[in-house]
Each structure stands twice: as C-alpha cells, then as structure tokens.
OpenMM code with the backbone's topology and positions (N, CA, C; nanometers):
from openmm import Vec3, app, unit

residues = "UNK UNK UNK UNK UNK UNK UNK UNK UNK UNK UNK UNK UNK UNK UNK UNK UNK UNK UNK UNK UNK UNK UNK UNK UNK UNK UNK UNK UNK UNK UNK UNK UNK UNK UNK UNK UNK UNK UNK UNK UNK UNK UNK UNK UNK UNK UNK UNK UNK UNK UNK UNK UNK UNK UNK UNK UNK UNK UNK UNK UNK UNK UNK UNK UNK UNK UNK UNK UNK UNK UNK UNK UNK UNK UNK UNK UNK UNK UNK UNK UNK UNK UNK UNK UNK UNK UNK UNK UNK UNK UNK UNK UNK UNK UNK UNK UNK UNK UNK UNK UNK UNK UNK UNK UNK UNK UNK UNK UNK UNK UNK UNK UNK UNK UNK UNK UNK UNK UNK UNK UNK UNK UNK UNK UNK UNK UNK UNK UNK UNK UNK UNK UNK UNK UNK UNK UNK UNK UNK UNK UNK UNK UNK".split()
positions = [
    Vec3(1.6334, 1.6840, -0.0212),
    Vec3(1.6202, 1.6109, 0.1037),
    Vec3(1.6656, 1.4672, 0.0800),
    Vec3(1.7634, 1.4401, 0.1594),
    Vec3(1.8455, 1.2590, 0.1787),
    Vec3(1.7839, 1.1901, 0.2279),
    Vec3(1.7376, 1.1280, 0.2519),
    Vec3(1.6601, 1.0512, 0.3575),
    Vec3(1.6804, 0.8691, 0.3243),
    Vec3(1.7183, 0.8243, 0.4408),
    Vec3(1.7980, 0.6815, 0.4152),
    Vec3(1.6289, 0.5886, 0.3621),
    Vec3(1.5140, 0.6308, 0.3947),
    Vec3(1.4027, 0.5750, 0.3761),
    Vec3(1.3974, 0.5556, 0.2331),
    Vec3(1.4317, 0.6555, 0.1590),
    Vec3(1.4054, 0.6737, 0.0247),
    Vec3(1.5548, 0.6409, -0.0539),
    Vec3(1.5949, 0.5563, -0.0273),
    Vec3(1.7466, 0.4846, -0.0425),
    Vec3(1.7694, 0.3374, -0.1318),
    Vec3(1.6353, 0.2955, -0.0433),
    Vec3(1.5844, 0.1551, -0.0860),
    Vec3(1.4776, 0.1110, -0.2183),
    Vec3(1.4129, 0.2548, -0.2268),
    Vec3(1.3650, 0.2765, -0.3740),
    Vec3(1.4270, 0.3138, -0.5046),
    Vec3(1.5621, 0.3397, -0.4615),
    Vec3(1.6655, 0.3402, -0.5981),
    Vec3(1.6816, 0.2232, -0.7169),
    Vec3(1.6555, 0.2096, -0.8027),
    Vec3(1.6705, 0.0960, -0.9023),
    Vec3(1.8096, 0.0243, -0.8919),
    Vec3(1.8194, -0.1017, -0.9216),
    Vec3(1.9232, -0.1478, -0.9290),
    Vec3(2.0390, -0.1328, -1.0612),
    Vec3(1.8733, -0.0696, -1.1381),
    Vec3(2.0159, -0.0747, -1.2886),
    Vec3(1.9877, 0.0948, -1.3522),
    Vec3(1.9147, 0.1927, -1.2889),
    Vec3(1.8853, 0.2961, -1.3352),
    Vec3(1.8579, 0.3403, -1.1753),
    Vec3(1.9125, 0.4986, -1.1798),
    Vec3(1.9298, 0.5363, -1.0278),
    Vec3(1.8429, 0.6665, -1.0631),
    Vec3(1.7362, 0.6871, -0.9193),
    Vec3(1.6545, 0.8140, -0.9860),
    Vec3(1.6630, 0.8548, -0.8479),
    Vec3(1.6093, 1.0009, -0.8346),
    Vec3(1.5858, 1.0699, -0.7359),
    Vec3(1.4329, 1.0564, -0.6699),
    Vec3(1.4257, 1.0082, -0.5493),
    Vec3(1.2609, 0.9694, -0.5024),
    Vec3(1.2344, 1.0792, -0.4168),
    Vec3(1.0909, 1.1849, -0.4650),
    Vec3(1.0741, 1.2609, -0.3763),
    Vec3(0.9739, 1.2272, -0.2961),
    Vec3(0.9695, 1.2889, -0.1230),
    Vec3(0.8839, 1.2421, -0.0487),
    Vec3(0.7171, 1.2527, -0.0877),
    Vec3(0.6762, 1.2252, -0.0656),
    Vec3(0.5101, 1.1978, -0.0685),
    Vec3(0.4266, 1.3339, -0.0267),
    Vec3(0.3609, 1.3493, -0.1791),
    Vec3(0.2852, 1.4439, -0.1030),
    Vec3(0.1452, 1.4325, -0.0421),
    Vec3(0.1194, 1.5338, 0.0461),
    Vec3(-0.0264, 1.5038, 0.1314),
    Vec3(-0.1031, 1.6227, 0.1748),
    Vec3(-0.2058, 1.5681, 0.0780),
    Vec3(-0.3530, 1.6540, 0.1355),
    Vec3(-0.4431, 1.6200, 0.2031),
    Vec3(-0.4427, 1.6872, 0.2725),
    Vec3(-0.5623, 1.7122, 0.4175),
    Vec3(-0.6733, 1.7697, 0.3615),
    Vec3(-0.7995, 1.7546, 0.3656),
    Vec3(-0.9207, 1.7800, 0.3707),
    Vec3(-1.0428, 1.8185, 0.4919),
    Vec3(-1.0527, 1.8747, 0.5598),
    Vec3(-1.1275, 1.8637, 0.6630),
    Vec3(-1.2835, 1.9124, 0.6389),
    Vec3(-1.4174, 1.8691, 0.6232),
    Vec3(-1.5146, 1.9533, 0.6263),
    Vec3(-1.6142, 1.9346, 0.7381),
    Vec3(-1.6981, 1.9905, 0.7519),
    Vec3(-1.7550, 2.0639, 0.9064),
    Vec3(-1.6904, 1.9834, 1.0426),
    Vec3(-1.5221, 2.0407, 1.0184),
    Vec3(-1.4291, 2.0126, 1.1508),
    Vec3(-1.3514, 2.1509, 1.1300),
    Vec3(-1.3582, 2.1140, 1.2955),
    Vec3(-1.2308, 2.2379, 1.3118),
    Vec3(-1.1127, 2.1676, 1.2585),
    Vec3(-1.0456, 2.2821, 1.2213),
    Vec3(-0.8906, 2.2055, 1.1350),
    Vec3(-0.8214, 2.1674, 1.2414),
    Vec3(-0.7943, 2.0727, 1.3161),
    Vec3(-0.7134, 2.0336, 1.4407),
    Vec3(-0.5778, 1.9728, 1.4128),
    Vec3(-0.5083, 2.0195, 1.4797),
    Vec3(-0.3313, 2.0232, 1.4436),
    Vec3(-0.3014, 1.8648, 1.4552),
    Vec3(-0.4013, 1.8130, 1.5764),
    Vec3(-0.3414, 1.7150, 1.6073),
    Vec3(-0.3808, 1.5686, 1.5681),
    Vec3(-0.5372, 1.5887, 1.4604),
    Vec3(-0.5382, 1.5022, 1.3668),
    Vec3(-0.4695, 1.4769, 1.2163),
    Vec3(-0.3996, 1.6013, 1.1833),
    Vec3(-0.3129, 1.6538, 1.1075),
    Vec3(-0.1752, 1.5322, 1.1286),
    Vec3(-0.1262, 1.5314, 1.2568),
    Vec3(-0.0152, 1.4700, 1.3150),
    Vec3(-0.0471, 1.3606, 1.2861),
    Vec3(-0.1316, 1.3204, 1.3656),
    Vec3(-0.1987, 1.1405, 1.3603),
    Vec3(-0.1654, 1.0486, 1.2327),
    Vec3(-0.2453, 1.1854, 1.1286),
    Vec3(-0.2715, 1.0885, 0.9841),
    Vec3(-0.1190, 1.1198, 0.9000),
    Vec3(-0.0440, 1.2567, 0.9426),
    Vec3(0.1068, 1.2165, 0.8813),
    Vec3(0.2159, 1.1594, 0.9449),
    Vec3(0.1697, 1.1018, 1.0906),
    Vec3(0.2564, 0.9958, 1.1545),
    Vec3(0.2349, 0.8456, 1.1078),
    Vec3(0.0821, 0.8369, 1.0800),
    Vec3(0.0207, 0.7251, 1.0363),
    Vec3(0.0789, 0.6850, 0.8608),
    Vec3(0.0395, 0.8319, 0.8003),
    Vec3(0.1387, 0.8233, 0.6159),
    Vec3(0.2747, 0.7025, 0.6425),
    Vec3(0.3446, 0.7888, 0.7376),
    Vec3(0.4630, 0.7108, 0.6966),
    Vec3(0.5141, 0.6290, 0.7464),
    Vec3(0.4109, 0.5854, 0.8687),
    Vec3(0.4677, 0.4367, 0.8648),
    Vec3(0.4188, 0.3432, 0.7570),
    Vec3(0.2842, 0.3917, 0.6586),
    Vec3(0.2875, 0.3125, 0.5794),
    Vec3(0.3789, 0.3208, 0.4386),
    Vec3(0.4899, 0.4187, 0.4627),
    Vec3(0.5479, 0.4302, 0.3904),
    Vec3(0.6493, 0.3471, 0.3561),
    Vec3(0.6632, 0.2293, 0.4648),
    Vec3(0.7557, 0.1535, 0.4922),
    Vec3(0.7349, 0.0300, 0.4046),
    Vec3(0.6224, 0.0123, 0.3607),
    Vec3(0.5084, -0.1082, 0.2943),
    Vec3(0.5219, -0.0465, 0.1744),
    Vec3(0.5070, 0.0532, 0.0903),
    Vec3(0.5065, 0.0923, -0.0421),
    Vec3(0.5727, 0.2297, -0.0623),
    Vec3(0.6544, 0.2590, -0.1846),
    Vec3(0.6642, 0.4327, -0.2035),
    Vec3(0.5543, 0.4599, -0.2391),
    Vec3(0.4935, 0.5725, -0.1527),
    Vec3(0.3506, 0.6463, -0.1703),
    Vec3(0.3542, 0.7701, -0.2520),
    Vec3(0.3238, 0.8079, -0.3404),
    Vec3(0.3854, 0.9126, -0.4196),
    Vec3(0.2727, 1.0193, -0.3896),
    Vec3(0.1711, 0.9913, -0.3362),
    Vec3(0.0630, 1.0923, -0.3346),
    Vec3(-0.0593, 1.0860, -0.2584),
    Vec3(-0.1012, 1.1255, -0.1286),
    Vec3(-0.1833, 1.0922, -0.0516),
    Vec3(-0.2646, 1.1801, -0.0246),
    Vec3(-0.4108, 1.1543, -0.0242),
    Vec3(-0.5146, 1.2274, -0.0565),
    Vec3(-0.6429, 1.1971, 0.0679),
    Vec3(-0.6379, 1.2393, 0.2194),
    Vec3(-0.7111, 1.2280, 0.2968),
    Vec3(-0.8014, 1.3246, 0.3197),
    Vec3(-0.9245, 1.2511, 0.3526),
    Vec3(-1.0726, 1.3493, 0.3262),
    Vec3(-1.1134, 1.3136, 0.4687),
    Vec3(-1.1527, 1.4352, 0.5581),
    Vec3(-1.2135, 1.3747, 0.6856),
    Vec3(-1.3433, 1.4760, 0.6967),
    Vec3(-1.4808, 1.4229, 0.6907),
    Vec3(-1.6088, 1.4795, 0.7469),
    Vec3(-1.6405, 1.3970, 0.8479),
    Vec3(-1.7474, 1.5416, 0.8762),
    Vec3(-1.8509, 1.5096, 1.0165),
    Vec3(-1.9652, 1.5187, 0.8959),
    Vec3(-2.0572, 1.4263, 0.9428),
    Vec3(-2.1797, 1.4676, 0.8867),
    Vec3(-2.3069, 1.4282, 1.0435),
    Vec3(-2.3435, 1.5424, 1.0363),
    Vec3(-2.3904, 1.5012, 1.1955),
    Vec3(-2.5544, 1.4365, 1.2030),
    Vec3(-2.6138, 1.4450, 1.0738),
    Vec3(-2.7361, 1.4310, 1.0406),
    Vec3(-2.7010, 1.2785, 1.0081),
    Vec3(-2.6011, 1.2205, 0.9850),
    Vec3(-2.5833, 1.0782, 0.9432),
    Vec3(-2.5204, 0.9967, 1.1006),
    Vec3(-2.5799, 0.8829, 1.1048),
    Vec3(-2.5273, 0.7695, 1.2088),
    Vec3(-2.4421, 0.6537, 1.1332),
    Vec3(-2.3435, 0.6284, 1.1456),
    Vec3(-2.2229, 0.7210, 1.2269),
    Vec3(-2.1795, 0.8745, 1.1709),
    Vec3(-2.1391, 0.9469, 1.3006),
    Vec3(-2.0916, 1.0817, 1.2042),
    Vec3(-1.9733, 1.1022, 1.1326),
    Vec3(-1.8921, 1.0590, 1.1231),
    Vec3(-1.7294, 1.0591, 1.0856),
    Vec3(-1.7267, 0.9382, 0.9607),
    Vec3(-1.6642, 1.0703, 0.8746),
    Vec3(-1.6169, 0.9801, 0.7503),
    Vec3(-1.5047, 1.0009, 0.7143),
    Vec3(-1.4250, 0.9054, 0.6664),
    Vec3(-1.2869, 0.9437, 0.6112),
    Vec3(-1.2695, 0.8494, 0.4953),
    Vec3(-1.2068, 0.8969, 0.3917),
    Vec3(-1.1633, 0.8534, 0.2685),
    Vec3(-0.9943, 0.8866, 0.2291),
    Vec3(-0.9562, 0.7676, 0.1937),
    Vec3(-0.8066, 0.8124, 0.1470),
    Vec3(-0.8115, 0.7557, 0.0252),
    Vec3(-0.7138, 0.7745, -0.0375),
    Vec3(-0.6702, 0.7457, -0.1878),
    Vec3(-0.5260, 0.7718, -0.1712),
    Vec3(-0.4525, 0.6319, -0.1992),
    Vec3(-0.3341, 0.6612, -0.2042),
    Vec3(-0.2456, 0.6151, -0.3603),
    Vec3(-0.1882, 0.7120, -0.4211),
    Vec3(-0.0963, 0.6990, -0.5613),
    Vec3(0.0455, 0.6171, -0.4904),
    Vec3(0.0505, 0.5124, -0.5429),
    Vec3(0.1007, 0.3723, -0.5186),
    Vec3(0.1373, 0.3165, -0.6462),
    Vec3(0.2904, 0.2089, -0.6641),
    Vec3(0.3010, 0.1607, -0.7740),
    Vec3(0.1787, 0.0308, -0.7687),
    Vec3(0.1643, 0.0307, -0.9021),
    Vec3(0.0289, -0.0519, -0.9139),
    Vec3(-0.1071, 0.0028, -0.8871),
    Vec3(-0.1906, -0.0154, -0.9125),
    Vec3(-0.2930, 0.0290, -0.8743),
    Vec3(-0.3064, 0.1210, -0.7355),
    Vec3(-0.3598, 0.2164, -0.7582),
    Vec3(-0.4248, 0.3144, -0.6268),
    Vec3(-0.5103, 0.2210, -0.5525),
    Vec3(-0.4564, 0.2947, -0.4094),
    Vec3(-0.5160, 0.1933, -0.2754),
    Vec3(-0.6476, 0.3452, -0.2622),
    Vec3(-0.8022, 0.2917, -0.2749),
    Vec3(-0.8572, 0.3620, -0.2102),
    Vec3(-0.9506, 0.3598, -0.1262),
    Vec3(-1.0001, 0.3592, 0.0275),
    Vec3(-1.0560, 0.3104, 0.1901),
    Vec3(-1.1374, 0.3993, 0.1958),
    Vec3(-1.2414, 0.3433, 0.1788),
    Vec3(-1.3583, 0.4769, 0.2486),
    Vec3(-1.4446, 0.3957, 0.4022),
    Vec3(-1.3772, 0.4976, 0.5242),
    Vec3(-1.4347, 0.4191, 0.5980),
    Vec3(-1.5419, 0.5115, 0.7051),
    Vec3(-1.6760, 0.4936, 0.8232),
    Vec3(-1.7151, 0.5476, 0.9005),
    Vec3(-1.7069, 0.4856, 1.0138),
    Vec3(-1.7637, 0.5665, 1.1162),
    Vec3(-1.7729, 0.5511, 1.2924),
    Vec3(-1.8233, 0.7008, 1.3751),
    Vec3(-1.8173, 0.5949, 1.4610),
    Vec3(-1.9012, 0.7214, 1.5800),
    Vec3(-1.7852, 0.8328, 1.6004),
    Vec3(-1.6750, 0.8218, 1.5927),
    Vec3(-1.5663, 0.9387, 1.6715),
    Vec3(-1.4485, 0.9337, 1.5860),
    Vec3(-1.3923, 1.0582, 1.5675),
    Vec3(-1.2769, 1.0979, 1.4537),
    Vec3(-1.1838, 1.0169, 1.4893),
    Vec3(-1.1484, 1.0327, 1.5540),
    Vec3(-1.0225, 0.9206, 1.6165),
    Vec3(-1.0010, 0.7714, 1.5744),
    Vec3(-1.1196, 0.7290, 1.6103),
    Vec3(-1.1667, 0.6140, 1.5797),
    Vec3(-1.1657, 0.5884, 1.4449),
    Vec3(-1.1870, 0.6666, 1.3550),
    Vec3(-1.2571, 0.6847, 1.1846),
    Vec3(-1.1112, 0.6472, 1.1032),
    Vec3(-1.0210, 0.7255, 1.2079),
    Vec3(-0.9145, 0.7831, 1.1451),
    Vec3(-0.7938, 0.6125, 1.1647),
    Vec3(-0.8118, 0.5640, 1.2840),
    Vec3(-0.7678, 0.4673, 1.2984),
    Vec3(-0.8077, 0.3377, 1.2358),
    Vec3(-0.9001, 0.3148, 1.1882),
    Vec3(-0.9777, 0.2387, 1.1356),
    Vec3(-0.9592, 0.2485, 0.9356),
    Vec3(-0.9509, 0.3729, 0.9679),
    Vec3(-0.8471, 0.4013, 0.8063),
    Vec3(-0.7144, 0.3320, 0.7968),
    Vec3(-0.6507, 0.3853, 0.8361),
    Vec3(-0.4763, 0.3233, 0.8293),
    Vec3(-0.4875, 0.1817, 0.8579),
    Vec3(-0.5809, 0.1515, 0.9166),
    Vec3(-0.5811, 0.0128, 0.9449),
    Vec3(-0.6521, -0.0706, 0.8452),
    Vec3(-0.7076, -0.0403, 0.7388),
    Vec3(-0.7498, -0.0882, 0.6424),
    Vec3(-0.6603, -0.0484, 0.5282),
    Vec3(-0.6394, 0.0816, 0.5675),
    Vec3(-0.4880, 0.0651, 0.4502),
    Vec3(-0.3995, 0.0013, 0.4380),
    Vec3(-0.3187, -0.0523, 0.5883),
    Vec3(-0.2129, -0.1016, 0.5976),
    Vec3(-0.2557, -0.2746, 0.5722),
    Vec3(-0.3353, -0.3122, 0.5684),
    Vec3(-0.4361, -0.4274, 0.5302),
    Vec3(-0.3925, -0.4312, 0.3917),
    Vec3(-0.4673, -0.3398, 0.3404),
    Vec3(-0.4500, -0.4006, 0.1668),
    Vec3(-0.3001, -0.4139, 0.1411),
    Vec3(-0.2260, -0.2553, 0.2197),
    Vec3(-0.0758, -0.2798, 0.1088),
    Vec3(-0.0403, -0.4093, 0.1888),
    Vec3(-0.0166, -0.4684, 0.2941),
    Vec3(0.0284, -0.6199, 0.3118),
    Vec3(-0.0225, -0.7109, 0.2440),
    Vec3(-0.1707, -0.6998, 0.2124),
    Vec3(-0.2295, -0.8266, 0.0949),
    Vec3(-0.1719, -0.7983, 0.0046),
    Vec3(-0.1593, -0.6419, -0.0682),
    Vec3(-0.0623, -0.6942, -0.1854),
    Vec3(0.0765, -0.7628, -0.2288),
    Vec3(0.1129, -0.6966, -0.0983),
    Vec3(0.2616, -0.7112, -0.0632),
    Vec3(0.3181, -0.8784, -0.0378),
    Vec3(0.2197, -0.9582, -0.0136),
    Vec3(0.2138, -1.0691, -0.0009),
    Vec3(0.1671, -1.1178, -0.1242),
    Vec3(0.1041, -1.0628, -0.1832),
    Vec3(0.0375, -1.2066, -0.3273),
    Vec3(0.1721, -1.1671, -0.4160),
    Vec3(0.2484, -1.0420, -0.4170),
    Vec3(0.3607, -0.9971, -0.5032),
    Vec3(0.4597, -1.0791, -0.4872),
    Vec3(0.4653, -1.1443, -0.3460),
    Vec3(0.5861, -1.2244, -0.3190),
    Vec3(0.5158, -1.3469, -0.3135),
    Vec3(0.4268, -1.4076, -0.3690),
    Vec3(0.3914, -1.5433, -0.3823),
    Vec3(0.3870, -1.5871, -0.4848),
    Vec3(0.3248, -1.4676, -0.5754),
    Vec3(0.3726, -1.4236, -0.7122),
    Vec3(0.4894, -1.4781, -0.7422),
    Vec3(0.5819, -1.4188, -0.7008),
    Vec3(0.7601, -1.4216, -0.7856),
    Vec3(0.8015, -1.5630, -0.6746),
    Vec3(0.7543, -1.5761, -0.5700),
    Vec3(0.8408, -1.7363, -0.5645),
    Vec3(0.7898, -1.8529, -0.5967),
    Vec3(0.6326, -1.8107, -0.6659),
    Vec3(0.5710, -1.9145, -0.7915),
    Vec3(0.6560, -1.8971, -0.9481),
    Vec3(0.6698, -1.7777, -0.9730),
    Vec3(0.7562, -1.8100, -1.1153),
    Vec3(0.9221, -1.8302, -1.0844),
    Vec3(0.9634, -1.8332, -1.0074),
    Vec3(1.0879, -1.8353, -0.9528),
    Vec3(1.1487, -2.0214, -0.9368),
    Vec3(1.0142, -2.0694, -0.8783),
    Vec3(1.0076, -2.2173, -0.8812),
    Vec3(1.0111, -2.2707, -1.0569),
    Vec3(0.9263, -2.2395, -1.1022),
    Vec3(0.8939, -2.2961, -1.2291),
    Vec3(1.0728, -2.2550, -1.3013),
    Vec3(1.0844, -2.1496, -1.2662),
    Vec3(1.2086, -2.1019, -1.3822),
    Vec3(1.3263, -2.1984, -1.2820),
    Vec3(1.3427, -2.2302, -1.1900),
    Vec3(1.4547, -2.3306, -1.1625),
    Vec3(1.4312, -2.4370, -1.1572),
    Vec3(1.3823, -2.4850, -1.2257),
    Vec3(1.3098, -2.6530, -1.2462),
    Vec3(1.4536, -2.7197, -1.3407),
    Vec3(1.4858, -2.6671, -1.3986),
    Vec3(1.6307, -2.7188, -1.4649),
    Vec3(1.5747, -2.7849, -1.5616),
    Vec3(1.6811, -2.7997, -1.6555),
    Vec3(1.6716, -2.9029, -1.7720),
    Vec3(1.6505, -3.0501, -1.6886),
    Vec3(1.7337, -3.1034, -1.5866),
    Vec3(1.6857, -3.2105, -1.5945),
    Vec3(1.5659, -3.2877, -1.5174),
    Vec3(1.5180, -3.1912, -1.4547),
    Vec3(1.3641, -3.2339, -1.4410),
    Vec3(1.2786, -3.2222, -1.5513),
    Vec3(1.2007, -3.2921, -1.5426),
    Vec3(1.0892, -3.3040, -1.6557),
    Vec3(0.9501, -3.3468, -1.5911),
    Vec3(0.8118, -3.2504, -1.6431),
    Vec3(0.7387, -3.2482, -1.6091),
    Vec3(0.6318, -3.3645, -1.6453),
    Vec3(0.6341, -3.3882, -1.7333),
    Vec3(0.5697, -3.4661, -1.8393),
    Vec3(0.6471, -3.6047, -1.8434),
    Vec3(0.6080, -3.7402, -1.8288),
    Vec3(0.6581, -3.8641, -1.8008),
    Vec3(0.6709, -3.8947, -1.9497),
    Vec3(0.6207, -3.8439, -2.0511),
    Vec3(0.6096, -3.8963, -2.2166),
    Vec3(0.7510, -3.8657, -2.2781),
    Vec3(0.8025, -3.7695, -2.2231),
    Vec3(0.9684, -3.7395, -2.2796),
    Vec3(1.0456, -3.8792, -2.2573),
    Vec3(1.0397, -3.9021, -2.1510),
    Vec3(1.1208, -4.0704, -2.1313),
    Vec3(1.0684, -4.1913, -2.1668),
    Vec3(0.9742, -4.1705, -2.2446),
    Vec3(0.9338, -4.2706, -2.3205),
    Vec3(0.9903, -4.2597, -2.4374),
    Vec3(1.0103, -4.1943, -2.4800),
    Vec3(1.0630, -4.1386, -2.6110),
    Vec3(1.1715, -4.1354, -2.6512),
    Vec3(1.2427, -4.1255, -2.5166),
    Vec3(1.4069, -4.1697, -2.5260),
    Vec3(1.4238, -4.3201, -2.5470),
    Vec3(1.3206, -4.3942, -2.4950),
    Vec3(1.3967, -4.5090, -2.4531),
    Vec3(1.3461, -4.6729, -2.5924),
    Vec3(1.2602, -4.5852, -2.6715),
    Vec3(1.2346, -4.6444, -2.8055),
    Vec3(1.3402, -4.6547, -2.8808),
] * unit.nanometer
topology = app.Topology()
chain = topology.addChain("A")
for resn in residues:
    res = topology.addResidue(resn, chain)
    for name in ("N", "CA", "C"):
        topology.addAtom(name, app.Element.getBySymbol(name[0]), res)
C-alpha cells in the first residue's frame, strides 16, 4: 500500500518502507458498534498527521456500577516514548472524544518542546566564531 501520507516518513539518508498503523479495538460490556469503530479509526488518523503511530491500542468499557460509566484507555506506540490517556464520562461518545482530545494534546506538547528543542540548539550552533560569549577573551587579546 502507497500512500502519499506515509511519504513524509521516509529518511533523508536511508529510505525504508512505512507500514500503516495497526489497531486494536477492545470493547467490554458494549455492544461491538460499527460506528464507534469508525469514530476512533477516523479519529487514529487524523492523529496520524502529528506522529507515525506504529501501533494503537484502544480499550472502551461500560462499567455501570461506577459514576461515570464509560472508560476508555489508549496507548499509542509512537517514536519516543508511548502516549498513554486513560480517560472517563457519563456517555461513550463523549469518553471517546475526550480521548483523542487528550491525545492530540500531548502529541502537540511534544511536538512543540521538539521544535523548541532544535531551534534552542540550532541558535547556540550558529553563534559563529565571531561572537563570543564570555567578555574575558577580549581582554586577553588586548594585553
């Protein structure tokens, strides 16, 4: 499978083949419904756009004896550390939205300290020879 998505994860100096993401569904005391199925693999890949996800692992219960009833847990295999959201609420829908939305949360926090990251060492490494940090070097010249 080609897919122009998985185009942009090619290395610049070593070229590999990226396969799509795989995903497990979990459902317990729910009916298996097609169309929360849809939700959470329409929801996968737009966060696919934020990180290559190599492996996604969604858990959705009812527990009806607990307030709120709806739980959902993801775990997602991500370069760098695994992203993993355990979240509840009153209604699946809700549970489920409230997931991706805490997912898509972290991968932008990371996604942001990564690039504050590299245009902090990026600064330091173009400082040039002829700046100088330290005022004691030109003292030293001028003895």
């Amino acid at each position: 499978m080609c897919d122009m998505r998985y185009l942009r994860h090619v290395g610049k100096t070593k070229t590999s083949i990226i396969t799509p993401m795989k995903i497990f569904l979990d459902h317990t005391n729910l009916r298996v419904a097609e169309r929360l199925d849809r939700l959470a693999r329409a929801s996968l890949a737009s966060l696919e756009q934020l990180a290559r996800i190599g492996e996604a692992r969604i858990r959705i219960e009812h527990r009806p004896e607990a307030s709120p009833a709806y739980r959902a847990t993801a775990l997602l295999m991500v370069p760098g550390p695994d992203l993993k959201v355990d979240v509840v609420d009153h209604t699946v829908r809700t549970t489920l939205a409230k997931l991706f939305s805490h997912l898509r949360a972290r991968m932008v926090e990371r996604a942001t300290h990564r690039m504050r990251r590299h245009r902090a060492s990026a600064r330091l490494n173009h400082q040039g020879p002829g700046r100088r940090s330290s005022g004691s070097v030109g003292c030293l010249a001028r003895a």
